[in-house]
C-alpha positions in Angstrom: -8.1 -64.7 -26.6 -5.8 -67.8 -25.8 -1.9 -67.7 -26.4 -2.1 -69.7 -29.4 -4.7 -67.5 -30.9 -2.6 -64.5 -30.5 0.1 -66.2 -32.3 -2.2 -66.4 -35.2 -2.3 -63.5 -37.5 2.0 -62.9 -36.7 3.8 -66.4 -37.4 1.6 -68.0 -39.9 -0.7 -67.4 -42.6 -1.1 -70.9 -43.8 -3.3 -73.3 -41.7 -1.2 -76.0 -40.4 -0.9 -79.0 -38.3 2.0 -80.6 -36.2 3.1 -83.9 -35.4 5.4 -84.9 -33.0 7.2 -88.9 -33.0 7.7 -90.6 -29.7 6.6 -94.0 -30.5 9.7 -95.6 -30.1 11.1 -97.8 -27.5 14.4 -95.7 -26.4 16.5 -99.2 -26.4 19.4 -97.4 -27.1 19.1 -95.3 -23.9 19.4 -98.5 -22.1 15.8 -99.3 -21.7 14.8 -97.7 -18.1 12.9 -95.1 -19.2 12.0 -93.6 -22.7 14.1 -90.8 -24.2 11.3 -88.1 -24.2 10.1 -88.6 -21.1 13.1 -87.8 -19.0 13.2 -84.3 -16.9 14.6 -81.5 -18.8 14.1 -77.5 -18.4 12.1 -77.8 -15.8 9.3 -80.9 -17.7 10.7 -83.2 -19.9 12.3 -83.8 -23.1 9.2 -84.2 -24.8 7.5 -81.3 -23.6 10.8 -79.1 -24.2 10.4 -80.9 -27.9 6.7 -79.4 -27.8 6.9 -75.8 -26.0 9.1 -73.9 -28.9 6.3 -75.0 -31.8 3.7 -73.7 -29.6 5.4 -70.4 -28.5 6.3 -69.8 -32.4 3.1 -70.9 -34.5 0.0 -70.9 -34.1 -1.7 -74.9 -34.9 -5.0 -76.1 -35.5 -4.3 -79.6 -34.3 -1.2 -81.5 -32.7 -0.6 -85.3 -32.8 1.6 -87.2 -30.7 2.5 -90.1 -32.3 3.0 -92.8 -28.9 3.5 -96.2 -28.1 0.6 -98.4 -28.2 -1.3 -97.9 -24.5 1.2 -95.1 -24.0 -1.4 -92.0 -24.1 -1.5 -91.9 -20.6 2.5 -91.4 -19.9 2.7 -89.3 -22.9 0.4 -86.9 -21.9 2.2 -86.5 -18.5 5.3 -86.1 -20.1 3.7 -83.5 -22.0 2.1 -81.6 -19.3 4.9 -81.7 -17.2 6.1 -78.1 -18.4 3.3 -76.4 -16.4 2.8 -73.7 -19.3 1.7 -76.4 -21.4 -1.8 -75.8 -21.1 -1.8 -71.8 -21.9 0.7 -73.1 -24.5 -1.5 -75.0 -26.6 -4.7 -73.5 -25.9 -7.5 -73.9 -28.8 -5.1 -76.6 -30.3 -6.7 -79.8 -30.6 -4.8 -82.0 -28.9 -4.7 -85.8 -30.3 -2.5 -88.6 -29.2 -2.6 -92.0 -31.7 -0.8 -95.5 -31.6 2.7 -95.1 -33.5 3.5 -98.0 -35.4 6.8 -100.7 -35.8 8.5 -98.1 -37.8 8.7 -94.5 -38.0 7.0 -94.7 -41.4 4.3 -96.0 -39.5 4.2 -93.8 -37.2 3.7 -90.2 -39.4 1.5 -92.3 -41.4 -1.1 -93.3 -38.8 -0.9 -89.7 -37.3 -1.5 -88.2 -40.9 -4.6 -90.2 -41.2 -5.7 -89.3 -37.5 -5.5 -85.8 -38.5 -7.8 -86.6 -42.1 -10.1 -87.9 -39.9 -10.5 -85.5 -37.2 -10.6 -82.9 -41.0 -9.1 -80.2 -39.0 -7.4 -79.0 -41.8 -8.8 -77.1 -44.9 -8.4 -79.3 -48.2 -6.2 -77.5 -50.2 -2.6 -77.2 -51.1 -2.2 -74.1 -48.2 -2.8 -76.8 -45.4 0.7 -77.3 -43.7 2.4 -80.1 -41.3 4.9 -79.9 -39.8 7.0 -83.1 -38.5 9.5 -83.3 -35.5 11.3 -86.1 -33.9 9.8 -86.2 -30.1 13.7 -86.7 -28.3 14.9 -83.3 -30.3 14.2 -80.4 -27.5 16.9 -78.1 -28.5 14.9 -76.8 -31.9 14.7 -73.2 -32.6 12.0 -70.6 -33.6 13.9 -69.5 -36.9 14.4 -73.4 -38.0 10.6 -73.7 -37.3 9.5 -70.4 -39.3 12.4 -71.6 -41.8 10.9 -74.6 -42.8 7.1 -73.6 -42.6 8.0 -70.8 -45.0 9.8 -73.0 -47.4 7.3 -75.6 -47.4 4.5 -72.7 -48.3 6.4 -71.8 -51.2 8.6 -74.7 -52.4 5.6 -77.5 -51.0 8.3 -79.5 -48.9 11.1 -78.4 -46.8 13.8 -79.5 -44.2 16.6 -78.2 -42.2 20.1 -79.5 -43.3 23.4 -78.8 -42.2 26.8 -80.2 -44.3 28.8 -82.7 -42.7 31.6 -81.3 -40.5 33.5 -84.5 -41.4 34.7 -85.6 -45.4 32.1 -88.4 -46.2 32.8 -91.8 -47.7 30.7 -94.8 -49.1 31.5 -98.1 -47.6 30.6 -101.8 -49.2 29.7 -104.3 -46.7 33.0 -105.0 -45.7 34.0 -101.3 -44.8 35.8 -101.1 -47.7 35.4 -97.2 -49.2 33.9 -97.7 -52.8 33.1 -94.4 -53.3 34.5 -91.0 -52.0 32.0 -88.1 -51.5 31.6 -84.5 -52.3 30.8 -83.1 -49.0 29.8 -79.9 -50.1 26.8 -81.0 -52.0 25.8 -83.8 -48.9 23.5 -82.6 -46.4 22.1 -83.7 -42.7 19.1 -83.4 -42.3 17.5 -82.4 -38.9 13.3 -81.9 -37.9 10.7 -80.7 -38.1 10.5 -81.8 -42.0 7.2 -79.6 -43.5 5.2 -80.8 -46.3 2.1 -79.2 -47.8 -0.6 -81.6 -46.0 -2.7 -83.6 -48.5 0.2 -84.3 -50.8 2.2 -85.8 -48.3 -0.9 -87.7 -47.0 -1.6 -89.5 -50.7 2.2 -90.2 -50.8 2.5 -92.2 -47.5 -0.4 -94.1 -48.8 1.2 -94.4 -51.7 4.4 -95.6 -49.9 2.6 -98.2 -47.7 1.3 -100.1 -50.4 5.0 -100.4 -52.0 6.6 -102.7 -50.1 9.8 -100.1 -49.4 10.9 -99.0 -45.9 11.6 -95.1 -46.1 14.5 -93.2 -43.7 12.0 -90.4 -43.6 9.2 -88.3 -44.9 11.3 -86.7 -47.2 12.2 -89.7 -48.9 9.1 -90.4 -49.5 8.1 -87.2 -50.9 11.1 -87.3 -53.1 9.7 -90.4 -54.9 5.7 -89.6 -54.8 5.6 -86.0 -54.4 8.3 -83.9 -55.9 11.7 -81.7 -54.3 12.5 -81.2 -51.1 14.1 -77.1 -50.6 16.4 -77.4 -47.3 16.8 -74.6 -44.9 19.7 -73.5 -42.6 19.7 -76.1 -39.9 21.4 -75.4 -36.4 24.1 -78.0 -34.6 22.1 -76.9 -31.3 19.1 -79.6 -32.8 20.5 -82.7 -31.6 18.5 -85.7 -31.3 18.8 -87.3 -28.1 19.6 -91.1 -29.1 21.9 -92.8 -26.3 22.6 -91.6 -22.6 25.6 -89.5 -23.1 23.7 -86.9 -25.1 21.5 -86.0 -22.2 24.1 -85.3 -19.8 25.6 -83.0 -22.1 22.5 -81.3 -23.2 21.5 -81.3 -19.5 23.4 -82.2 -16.9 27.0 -80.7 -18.7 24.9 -77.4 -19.3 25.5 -74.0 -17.4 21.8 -72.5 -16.5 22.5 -68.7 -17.1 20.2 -66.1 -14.9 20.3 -62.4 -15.9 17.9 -59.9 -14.5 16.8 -57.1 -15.8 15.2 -53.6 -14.9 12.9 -51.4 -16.8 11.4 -47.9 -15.8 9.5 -45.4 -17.2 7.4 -42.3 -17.7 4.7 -40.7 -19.2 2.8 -37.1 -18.5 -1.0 -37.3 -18.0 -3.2 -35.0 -20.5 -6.7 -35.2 -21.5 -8.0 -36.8 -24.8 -5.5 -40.1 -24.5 -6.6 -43.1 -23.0 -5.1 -44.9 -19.8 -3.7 -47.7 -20.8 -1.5 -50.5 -18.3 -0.9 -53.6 -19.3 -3.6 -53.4 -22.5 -6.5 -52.7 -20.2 -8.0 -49.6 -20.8 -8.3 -48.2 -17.1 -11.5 -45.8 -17.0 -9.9 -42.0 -16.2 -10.7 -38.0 -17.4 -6.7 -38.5 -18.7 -4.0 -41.4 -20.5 0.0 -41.2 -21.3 0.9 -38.8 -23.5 3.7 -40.8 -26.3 4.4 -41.2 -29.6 2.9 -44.8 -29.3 -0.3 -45.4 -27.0 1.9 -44.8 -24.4 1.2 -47.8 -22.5 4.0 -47.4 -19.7 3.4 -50.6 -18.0 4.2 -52.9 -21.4 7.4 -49.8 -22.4 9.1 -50.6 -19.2 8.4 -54.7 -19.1 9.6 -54.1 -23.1 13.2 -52.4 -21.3 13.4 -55.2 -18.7 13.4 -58.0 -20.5 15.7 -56.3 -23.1 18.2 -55.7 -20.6 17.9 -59.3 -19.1 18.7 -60.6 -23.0 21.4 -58.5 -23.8 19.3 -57.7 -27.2 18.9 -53.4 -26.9 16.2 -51.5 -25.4 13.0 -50.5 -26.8 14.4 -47.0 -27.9 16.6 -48.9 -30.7 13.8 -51.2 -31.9 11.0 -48.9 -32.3 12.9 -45.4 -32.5 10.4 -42.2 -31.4 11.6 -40.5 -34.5 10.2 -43.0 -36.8 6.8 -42.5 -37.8 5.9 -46.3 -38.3 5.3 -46.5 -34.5 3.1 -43.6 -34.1 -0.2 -44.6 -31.8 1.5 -47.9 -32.1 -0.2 -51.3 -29.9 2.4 -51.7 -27.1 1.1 -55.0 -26.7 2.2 -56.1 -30.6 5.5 -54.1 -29.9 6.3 -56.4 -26.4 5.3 -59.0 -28.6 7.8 -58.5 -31.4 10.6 -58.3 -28.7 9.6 -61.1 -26.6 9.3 -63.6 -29.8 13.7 -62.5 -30.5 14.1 -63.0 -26.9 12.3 -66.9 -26.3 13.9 -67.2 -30.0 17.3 -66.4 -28.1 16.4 -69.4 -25.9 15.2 -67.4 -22.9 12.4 -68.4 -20.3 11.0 -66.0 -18.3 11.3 -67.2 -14.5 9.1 -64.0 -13.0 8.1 -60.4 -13.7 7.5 -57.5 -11.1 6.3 -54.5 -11.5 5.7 -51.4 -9.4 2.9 -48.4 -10.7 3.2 -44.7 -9.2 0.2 -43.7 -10.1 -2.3 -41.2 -7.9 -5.2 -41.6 -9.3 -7.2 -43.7 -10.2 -7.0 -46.6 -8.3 -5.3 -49.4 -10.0 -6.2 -52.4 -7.4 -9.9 -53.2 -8.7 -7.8 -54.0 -12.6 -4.7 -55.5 -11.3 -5.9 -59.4 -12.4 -7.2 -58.3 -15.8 -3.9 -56.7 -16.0 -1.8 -59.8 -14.7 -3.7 -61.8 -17.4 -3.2 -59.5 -20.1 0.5 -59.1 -19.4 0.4 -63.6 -19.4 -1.3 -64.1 -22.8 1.4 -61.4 -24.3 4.4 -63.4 -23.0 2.6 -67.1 -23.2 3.1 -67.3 -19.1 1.4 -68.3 -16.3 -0.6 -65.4 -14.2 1.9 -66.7 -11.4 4.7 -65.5 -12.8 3.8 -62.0 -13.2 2.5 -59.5 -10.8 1.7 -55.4 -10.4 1.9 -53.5 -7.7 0.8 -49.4 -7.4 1.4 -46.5 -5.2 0.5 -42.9 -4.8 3.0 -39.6 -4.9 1.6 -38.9 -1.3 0.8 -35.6 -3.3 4.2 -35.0 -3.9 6.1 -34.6 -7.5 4.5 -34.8 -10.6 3.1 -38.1 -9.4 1.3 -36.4 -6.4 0.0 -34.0 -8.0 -1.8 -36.2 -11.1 0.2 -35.3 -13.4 2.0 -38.8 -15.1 2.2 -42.1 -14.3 5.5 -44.0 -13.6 6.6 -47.6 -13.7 9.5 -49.9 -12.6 9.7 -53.5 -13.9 12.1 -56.1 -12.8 12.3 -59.4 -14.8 14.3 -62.9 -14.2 15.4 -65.1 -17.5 16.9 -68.4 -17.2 18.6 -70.1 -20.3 20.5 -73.4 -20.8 24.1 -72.9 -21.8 26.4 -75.0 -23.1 
C-alpha cells in the first residue's frame, strides 16, 4: 500500500482532485527566477505548496497548471522535496499549459482533468484549488475547506481585514466607507464540487468577463460560497521581501525526542514490530496489540512536538483502544504533529529482544514504519539486541524498545 492510499479511508470520503497554479511569470519578484521554483524547506516553494495536500488527503489526480513549455522545470521544482515521490504515490500526476490569465489557467486544468475522467460524475467529486507561490498552508485549512465544499458545494478560507477598509474612486478619493466585519480575505485552496465548477468556467469563458477568482465565478453561475477559518501563516509569496521573511528571516527549530517501552511476552498474542507480524510461540501482552516498536516511536515523536504522550491520547483505561491498530494510533498522532508544521529529519530505534531474531524483518519493518509517517526508508532505521540471558529480556520473557526522533520546523 502507497502513502497516499493509506490516507484514503482517514481524510476523505469524497473522491477528489487538486490543482495547483504556477503559470505565471513572477514579474513582480523581479524576473530572475519564478516565485515557486525558488529553494525553500529543503525543495522549493512549489513543492512546499504541494507536500501538505499530499500528506493530508488522499487525490485521485493532481494538475499543475505551468507555463507554456514549462513542464520540464515544473516538475523539477516539484521533485525537488525528495519525498515527493512516496508523497504522491497512485496520484496521477498531470502537468498542462496555464493560460494569459488565472482564469485560464484553472479552466484549462479543469478540462485536462474531464479528459483524463479520473473523477466519478457526480456531485461527491471534489477539487480543490491552491495558488502554486502559497507554501505555508495548513492541514486544518485543507480538511476545512474540503469539508465545507462536501456539504455547502463551494468553500474558501477567509480571514477579516486587520485594517478598517475603504472604497476609493479613481482619484483615491474614499466614496464609500466599509463595514470590516462583514468583509473577508480570502486565501487557497478554494474547493468546489467538481462538475459544477467545470460547467461554470465554461460558462464564464464564453461571457466576455475577467473573474478575480473561482469563487467569483461560482458566485454568478453556480450558487454560495461558505468560508472557513483561514490562517495569517497562508501568505502568498508575490514580491522578494516575502521570501526572506518566510525563509531566510525564519528560525529553523530542532527538538528531539525519546521514547521507550515495554511489554511481557505470553503465549496466544501475536509479535508485532513495526506492523510486521514477526513469526514466534509468543507477542506483547497490552491493552492494544501491543506493538512496542510503533508505542515508543508514538512517545518520541510526542516528546519532540511538545503535544503529550501516548498515555493521554489513547488512555489504557478506556475501552475504545482495546486490541487497538498501533499503526492507525501513530497515525492519528503523526497527522496533529505534521499538522503542527513538523518534519521528521530521522528516526532510530533500538529492540531488546532475545528471541527471535529480528535481522531477517528489519527492511519490511523500515518500510512499514515509512509508509505510516509518509517518509523515506532513509530516514528511519531499527536496530536489536539480546539480554545476554540476563533480566527479563534474557530470559524471553518481554521485549523492550528505545526510539529517538529528530523534528525540524520553520519559525517565525
Amino acid at each position: 500500500m502507497t502513502a497516499a492510499q493509506t490516507r484514503t479511508a482517514d481524510s476523505n470520503s469524497a473522491p477528489a482532485a487538486l490543482i495547483i497554479v504556477a503559470a505565471g511569470s513572477s514579474t513582480r519578484m523581479g524576473g530572475r527566477i519564478k516565485k515557486e521554483y525558488l529553494p525553500l524547506n529543503g525543495g522549493t516553494v512549489l513543492s512546499a505548496a504541494a507536500r501538505i495536500f499530499f500528506q493530508t488527503m488522499h487525490f485521485t489526480a493532481a494538475v499543475i497548471a505551468v507555463p507554456a513549455h514549462g513542464e520540464q522545470d515544473a516538475r523539477a521544482a516539484l521533485f525537488a522535496d525528495p519525498d515527493m515521490a512516496t508523497l504522491i504515490g497512485t496520484t496521477q500526476l498531470l502537468f498542462v499549459p496555464g493560460g494569459a490569465t488565472r482564469q485560464e489557467s484553472v479552466r484549462h486544468a479543469l478540462e485536462a482533468l474531464y479528459t483524463a475522467g479520473v473523477l466519478p460524475h457526480s456531485d461527491s467529486s471534489l477539487v480543490l484549488i491552491h495558488d502554486g507561490a502559497r507554501p505555508f498552508v495548513t492541514s486544518a485549512i485543507i480538511k476545512a475547506a474540503a469539508a465545507a465544499a462536501e456539504a455547502y458545494g463551494a468553500a474558501v478560507p477567509a480571514l477579516q481585514p486587520v485594517d478598517t477598509q475603504k472604497e476609493t474612486d479613481k482619484n483615491g478619493i474614499i466614496i464609500r466607507h466599509l463595514q470590516r466585519k462583514n468583509l473577508a480575505a480570502v486565501q487557497t485552496p478554494q474547493a468546489f464540487r467538481f462538475y459544477p465548477l467545470l460547467d461554470a468556467h465554461r460558462k464564464a469563458a464564453a461571457d466576455g468577463c475577467d473573474y478575480t477568482d473561482d469563487t467569483e465565478i461560482w458566485g454568478k453561475y453556480a450558487g454560495s460560497v461558505k468560508t472557513v477559518p483561514g490562517d495569517s501563516c497562508n501568505k502568498k509569496i508575490t514580491y522578494p521581501g516575502d521570501l526572506p521573511q518566510a525563509d531566510k528571516g525564519a528560525s529553523r527549530m530542532i527538538r528531539t525526542g525519546l521514547g521507550y517501552d515495554l511489554h511481557p511476552l505470553v503465549e496466544g498474542r501475536k509479535l508485532l514490530l513495526g506492523g510486521i507480524q514477526i513469526p514466534f510461540d509468543k507477542g506483547e501482552d497490552g491493552h492494544s496489540d501491543g506493538d512496542v516498536l510503533f508505542h515508543a516511536i508514538t512517545d518520541a515523536l510526542l516528546g519532540a512536538s511538545g503535544l503529550g504522550d501516548i498515555g493521554s491520547f489513547f488512555p489504557p483505561s478506556d475501552p475504545t483502544w482495546k486490541d487497538a491498530d498501533s499503526a492507525q494510533l501513530l497515525r492519528t498522532v503523526w497527522e496533529q504533529i505534521t499538522a503542527a508544521g513538523w518534519k521528521l529529519g530521522n528516526l532510530d530505534c533500538v529492540i531488546a529482544l532475545e528471541q527471535p531474531k529480528f535481522l531477517p524483518y528489519r527492511e519490511q519493518v523500515r518500510e512499514s514504519i515509512a509508509k505510516v509517517l509518509h517518509a523515506d526508508k532513509s530516514q528511519i532505521f531499527v536496530k536489536a539486541k539480546t539480554g545476554e540471558k540476563l533480566g527479563v529480556i534474557g530470559e524471553g520473557k518481554a521485549v523492550e524498545v528505545w526510539s529517538v526522533c529528530l523534528l525540524e520546523k520553520q519559525q517565525a
